[in-house]
PDB file with SEQRES, HELIX, SHEET and CRYST1 records, atoms N, CA, C and O in Angstrom:
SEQRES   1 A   60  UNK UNK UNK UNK UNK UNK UNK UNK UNK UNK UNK UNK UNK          
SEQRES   2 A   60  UNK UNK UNK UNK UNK UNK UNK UNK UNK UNK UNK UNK UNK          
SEQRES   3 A   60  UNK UNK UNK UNK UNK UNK UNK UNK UNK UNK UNK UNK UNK          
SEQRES   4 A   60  UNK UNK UNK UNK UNK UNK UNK UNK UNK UNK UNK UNK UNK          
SEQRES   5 A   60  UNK UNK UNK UNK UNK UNK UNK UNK                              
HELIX    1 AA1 UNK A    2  UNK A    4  5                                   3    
HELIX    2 AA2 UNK A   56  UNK A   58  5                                   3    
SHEET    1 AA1 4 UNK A  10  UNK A  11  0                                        
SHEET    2 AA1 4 UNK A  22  UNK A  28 -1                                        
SHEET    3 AA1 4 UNK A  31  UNK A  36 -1                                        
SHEET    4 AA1 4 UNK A  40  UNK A  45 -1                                        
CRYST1    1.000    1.000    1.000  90.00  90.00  90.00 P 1           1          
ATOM      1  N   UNK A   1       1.994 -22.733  20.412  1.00  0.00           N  
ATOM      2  CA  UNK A   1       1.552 -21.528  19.737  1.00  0.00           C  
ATOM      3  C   UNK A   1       1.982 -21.528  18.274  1.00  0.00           C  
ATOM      4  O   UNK A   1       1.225 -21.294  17.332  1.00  0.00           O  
ATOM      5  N   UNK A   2       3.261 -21.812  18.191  1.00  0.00           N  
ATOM      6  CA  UNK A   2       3.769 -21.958  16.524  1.00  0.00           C  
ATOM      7  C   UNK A   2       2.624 -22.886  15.598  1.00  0.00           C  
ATOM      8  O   UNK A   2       2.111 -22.418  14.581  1.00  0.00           O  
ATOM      9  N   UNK A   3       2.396 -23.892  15.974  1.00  0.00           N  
ATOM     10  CA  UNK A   3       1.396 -24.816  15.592  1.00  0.00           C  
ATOM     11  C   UNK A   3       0.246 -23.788  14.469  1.00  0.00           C  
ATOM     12  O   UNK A   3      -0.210 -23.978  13.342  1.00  0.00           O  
ATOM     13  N   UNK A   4       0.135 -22.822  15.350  1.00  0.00           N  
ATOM     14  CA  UNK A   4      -1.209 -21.638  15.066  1.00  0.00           C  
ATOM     15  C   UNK A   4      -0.837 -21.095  14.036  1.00  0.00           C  
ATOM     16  O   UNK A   4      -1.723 -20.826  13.224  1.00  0.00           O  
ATOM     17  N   UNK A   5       0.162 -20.846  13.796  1.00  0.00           N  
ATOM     18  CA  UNK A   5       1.449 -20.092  12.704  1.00  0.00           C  
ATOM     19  C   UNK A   5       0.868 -20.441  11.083  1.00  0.00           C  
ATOM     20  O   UNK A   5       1.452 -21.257  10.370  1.00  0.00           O  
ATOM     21  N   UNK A   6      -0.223 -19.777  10.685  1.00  0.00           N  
ATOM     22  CA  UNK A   6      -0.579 -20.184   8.779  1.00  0.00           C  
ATOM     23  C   UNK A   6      -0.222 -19.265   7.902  1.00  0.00           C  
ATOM     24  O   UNK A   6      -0.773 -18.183   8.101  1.00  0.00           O  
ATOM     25  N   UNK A   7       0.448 -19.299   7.070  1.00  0.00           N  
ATOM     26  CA  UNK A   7       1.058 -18.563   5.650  1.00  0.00           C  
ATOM     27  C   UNK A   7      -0.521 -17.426   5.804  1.00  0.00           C  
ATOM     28  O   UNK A   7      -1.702 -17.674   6.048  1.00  0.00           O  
ATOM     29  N   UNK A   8       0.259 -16.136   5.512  1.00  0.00           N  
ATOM     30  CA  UNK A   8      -0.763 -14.945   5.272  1.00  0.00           C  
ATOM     31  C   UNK A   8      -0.623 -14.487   6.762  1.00  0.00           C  
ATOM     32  O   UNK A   8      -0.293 -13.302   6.746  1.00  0.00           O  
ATOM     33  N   UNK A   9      -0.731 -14.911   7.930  1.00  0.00           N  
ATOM     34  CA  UNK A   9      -0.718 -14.646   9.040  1.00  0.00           C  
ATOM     35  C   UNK A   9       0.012 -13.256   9.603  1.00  0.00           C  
ATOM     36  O   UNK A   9       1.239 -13.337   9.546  1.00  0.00           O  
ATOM     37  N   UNK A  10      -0.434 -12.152  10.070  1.00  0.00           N  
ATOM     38  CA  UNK A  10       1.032 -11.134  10.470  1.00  0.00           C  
ATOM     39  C   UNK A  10       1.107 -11.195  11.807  1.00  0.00           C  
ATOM     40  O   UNK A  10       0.141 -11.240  12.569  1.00  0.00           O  
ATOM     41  N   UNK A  11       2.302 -11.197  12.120  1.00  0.00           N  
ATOM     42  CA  UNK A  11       3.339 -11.173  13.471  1.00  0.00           C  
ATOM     43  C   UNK A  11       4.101 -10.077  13.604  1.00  0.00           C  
ATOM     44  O   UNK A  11       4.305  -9.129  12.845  1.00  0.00           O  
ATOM     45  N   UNK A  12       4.582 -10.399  14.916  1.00  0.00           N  
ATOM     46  CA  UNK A  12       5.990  -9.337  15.209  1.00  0.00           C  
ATOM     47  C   UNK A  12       6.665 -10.324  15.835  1.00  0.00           C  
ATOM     48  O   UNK A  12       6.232 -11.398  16.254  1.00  0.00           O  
ATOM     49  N   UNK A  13       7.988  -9.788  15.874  1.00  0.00           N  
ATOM     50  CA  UNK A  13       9.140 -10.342  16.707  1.00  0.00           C  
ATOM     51  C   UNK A  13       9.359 -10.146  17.787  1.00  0.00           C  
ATOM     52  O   UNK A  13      10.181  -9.230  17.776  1.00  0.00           O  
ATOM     53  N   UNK A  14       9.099 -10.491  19.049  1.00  0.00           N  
ATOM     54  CA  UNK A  14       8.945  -9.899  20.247  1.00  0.00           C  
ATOM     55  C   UNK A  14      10.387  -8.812  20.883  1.00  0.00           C  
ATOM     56  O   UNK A  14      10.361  -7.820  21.612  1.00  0.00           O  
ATOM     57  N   UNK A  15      11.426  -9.470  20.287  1.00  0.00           N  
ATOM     58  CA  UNK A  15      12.689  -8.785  20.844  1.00  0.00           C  
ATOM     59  C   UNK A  15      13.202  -7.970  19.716  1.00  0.00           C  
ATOM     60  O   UNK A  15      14.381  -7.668  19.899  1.00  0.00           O  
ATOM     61  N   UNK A  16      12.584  -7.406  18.345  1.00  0.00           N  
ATOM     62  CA  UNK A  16      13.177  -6.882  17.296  1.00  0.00           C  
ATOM     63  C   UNK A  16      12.192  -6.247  16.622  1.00  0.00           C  
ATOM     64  O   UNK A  16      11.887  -6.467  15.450  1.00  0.00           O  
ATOM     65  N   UNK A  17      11.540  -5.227  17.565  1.00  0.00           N  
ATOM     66  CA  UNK A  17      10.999  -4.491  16.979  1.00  0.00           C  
ATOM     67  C   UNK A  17      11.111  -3.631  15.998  1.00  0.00           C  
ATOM     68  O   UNK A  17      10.091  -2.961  15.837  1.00  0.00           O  
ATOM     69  N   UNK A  18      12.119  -3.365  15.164  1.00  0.00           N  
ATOM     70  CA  UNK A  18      12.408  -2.197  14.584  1.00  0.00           C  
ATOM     71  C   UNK A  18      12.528  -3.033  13.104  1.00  0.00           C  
ATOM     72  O   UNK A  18      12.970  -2.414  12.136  1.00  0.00           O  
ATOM     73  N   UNK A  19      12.099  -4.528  12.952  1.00  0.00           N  
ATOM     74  CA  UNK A  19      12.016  -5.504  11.601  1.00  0.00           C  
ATOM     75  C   UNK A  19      10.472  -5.087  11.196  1.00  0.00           C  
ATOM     76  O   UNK A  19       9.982  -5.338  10.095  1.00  0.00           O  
ATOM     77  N   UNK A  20       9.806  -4.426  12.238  1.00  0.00           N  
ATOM     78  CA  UNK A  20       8.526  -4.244  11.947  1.00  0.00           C  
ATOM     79  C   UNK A  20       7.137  -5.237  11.943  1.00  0.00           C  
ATOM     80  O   UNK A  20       6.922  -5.974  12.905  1.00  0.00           O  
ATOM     81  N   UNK A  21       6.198  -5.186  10.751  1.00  0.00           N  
ATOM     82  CA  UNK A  21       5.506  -6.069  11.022  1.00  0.00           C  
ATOM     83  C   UNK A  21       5.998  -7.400   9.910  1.00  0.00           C  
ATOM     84  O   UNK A  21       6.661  -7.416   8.873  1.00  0.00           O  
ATOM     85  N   UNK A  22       5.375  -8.342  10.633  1.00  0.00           N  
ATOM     86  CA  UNK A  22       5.965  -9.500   9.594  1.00  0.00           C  
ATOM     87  C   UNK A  22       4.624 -10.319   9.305  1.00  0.00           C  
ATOM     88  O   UNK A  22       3.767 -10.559  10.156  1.00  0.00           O  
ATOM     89  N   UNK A  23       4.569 -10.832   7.542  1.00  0.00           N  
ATOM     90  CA  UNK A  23       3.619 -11.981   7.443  1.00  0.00           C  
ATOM     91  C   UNK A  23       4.612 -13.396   7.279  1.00  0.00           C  
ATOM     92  O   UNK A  23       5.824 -13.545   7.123  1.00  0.00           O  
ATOM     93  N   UNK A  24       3.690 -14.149   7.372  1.00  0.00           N  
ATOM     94  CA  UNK A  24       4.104 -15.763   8.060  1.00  0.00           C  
ATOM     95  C   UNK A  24       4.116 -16.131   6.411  1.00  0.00           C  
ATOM     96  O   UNK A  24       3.045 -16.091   5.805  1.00  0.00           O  
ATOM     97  N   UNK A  25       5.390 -16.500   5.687  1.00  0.00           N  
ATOM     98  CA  UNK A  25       5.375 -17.361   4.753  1.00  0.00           C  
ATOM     99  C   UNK A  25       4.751 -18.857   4.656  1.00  0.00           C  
ATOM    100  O   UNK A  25       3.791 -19.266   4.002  1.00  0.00           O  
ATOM    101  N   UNK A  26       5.659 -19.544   5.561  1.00  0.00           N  
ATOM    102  CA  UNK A  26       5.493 -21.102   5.877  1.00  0.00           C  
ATOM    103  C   UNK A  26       5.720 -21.569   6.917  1.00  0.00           C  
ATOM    104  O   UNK A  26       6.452 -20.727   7.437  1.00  0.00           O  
ATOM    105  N   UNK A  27       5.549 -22.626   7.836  1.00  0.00           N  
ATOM    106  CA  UNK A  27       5.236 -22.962   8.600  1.00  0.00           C  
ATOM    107  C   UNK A  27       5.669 -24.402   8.522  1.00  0.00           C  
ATOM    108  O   UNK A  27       4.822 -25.248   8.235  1.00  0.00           O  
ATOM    109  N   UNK A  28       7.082 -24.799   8.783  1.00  0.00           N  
ATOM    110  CA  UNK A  28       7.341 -26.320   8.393  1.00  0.00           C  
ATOM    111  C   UNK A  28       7.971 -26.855   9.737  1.00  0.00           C  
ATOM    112  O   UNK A  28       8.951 -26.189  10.071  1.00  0.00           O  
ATOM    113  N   UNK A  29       7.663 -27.865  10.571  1.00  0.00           N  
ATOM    114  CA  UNK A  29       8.227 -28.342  11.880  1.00  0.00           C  
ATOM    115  C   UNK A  29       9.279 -27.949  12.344  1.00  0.00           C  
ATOM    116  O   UNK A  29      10.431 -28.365  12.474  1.00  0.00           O  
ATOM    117  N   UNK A  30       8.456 -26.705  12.673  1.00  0.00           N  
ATOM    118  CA  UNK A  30       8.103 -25.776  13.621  1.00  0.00           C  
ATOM    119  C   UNK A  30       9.473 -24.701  13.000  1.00  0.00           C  
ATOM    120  O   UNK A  30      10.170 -24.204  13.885  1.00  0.00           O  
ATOM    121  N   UNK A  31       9.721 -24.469  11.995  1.00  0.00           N  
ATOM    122  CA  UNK A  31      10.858 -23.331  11.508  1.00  0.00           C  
ATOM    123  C   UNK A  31       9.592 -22.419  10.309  1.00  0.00           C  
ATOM    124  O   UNK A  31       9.267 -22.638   9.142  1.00  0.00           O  
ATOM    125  N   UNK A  32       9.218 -21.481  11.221  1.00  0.00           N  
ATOM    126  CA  UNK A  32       8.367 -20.577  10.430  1.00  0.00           C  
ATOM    127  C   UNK A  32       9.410 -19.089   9.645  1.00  0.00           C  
ATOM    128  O   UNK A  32      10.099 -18.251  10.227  1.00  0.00           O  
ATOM    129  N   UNK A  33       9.157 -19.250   8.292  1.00  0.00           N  
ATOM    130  CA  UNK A  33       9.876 -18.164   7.594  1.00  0.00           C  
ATOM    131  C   UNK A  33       8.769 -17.266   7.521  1.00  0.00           C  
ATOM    132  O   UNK A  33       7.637 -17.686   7.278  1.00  0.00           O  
ATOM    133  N   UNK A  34       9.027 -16.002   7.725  1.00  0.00           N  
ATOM    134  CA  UNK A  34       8.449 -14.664   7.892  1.00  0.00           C  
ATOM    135  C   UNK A  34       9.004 -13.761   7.019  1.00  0.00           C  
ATOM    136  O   UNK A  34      10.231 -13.770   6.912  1.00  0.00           O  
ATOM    137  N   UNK A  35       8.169 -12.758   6.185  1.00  0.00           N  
ATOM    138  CA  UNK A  35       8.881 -11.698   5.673  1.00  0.00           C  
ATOM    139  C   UNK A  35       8.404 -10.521   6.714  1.00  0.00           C  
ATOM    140  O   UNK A  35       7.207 -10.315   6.919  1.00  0.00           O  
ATOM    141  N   UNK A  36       9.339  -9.842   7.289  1.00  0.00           N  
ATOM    142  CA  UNK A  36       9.213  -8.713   8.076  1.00  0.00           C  
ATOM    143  C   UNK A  36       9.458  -7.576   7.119  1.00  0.00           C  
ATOM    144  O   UNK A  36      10.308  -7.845   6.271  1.00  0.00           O  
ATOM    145  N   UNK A  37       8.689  -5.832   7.005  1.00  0.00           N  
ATOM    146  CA  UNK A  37       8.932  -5.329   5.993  1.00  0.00           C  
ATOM    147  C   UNK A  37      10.472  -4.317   6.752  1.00  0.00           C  
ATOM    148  O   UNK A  37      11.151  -3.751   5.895  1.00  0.00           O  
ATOM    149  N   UNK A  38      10.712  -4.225   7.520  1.00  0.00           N  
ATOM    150  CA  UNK A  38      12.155  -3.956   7.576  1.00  0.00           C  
ATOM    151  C   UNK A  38      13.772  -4.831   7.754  1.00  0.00           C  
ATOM    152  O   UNK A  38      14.879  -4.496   8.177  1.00  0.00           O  
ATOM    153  N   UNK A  39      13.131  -6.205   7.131  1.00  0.00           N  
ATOM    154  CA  UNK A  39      14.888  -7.370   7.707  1.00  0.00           C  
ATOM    155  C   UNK A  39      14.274  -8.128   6.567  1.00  0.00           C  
ATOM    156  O   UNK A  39      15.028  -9.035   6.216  1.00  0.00           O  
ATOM    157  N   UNK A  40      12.960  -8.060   5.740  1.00  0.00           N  
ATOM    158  CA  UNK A  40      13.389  -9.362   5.060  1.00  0.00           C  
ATOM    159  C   UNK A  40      12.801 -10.405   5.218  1.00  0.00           C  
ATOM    160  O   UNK A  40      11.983 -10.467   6.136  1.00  0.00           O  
ATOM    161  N   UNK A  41      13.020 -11.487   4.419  1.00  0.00           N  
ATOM    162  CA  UNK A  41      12.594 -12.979   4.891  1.00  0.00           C  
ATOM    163  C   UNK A  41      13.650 -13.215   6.152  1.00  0.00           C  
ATOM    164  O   UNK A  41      14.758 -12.681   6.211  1.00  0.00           O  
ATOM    165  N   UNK A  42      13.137 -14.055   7.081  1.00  0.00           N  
ATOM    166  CA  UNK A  42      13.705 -14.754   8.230  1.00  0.00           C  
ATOM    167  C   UNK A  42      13.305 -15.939   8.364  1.00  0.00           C  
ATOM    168  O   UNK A  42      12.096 -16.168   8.416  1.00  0.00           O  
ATOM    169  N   UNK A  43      14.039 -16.729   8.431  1.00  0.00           N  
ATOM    170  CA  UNK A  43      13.387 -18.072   9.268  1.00  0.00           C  
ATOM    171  C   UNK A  43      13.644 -18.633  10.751  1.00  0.00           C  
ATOM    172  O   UNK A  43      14.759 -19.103  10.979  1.00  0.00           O  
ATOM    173  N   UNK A  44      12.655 -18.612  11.801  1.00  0.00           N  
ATOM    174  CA  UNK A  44      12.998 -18.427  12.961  1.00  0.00           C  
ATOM    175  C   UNK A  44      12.399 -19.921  13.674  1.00  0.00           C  
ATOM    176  O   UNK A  44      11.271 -20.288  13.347  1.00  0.00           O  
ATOM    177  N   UNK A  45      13.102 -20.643  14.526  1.00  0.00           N  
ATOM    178  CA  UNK A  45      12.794 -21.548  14.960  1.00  0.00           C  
ATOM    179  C   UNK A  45      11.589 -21.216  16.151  1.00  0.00           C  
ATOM    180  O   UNK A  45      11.711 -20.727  17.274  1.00  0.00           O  
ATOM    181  N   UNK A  46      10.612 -21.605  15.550  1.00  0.00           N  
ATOM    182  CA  UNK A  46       9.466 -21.888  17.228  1.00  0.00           C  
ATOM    183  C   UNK A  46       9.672 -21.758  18.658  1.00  0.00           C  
ATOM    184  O   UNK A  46       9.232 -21.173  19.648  1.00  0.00           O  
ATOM    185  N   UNK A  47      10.601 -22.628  18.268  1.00  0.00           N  
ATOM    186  CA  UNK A  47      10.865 -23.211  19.675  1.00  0.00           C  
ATOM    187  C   UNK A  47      12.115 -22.232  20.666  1.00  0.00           C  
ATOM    188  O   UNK A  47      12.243 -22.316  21.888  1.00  0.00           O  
ATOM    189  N   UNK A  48      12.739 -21.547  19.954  1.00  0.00           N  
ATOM    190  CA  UNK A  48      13.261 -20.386  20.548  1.00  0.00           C  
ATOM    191  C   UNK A  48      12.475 -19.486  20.911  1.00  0.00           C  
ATOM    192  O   UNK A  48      12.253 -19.307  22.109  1.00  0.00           O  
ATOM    193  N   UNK A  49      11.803 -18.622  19.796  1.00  0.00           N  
ATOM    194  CA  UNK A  49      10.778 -17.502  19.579  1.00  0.00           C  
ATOM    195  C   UNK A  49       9.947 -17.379  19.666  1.00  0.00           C  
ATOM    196  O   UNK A  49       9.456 -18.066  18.770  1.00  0.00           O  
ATOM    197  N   UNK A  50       9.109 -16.869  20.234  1.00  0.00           N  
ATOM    198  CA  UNK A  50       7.576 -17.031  20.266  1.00  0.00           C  
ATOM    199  C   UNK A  50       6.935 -15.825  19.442  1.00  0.00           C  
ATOM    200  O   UNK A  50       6.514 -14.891  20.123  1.00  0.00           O  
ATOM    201  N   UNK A  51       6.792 -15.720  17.837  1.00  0.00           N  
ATOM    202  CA  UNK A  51       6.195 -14.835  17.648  1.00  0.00           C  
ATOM    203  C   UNK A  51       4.787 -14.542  17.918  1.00  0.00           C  
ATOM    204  O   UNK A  51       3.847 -15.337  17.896  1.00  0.00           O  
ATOM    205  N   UNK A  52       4.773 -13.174  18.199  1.00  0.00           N  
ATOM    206  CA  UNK A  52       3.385 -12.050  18.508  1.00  0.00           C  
ATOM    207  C   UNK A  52       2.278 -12.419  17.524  1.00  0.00           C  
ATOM    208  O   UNK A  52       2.307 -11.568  16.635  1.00  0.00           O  
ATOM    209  N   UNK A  53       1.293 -13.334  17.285  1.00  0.00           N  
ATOM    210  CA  UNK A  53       0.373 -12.917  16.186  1.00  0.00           C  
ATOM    211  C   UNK A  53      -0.727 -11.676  16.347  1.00  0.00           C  
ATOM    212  O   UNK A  53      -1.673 -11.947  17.086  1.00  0.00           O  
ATOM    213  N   UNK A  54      -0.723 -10.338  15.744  1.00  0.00           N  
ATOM    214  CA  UNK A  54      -1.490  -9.746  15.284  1.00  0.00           C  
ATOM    215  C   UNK A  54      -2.639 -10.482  15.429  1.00  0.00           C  
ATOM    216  O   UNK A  54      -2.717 -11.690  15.206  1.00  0.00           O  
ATOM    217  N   UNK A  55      -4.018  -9.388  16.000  1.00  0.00           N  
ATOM    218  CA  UNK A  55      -5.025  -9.445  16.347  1.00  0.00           C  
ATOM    219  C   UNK A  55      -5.992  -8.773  14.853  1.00  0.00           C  
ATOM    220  O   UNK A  55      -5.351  -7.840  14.370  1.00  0.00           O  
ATOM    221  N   UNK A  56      -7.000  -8.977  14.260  1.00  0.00           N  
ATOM    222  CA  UNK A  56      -7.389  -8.342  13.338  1.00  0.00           C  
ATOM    223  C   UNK A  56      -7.831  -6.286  13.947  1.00  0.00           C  
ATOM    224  O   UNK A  56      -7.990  -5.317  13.205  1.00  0.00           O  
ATOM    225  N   UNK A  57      -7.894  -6.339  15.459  1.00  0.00           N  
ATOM    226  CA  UNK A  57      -7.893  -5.160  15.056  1.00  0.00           C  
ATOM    227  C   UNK A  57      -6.833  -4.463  15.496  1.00  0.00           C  
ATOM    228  O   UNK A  57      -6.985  -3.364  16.029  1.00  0.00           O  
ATOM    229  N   UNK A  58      -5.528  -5.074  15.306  1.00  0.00           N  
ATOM    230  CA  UNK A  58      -4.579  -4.514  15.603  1.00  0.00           C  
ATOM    231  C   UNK A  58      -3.618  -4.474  13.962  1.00  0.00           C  
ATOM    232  O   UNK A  58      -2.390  -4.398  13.949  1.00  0.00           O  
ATOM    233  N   UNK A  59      -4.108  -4.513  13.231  1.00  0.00           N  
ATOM    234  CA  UNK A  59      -3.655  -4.179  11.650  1.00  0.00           C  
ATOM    235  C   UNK A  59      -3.462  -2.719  11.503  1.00  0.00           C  
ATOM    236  O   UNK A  59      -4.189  -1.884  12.041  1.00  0.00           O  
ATOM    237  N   UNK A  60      -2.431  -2.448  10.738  1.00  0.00           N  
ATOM    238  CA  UNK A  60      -2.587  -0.678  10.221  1.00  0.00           C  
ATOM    239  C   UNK A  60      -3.514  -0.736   9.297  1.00  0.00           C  
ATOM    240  O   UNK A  60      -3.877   0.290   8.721  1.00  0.00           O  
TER     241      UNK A  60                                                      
END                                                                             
């Protein structure tokens, strides 16, 4: 699924909801950095996490 993971992309964090929504900076084997608008940039390993990608009609 990370694979799917392209810069511009928005996600969530499945276990940290309250970081909000996040877009996908980069995407480098397999350590995707995300800016979430409540925590920030993160960089979260794939292979732990499985972030949520946002559906287009699930955008605010």
């Amino acid at each position: 699924m990370a694979a799917l993971l392209e810069p511009g992309m928005l996600v969530r964090h499945p276990d940290q909801a309250d970081w909000g929504l996040g877009q996908v900076q980069s995407n480098i084997d397999g350590k995707v950095t995300v800016n979430f608008e409540h925590a920030g940039k993160v960089v979260i390993d794939s292979k732990r996490v499985f972030l949520v990608p946002l559906l287009d009609s699930e955008h605010p």
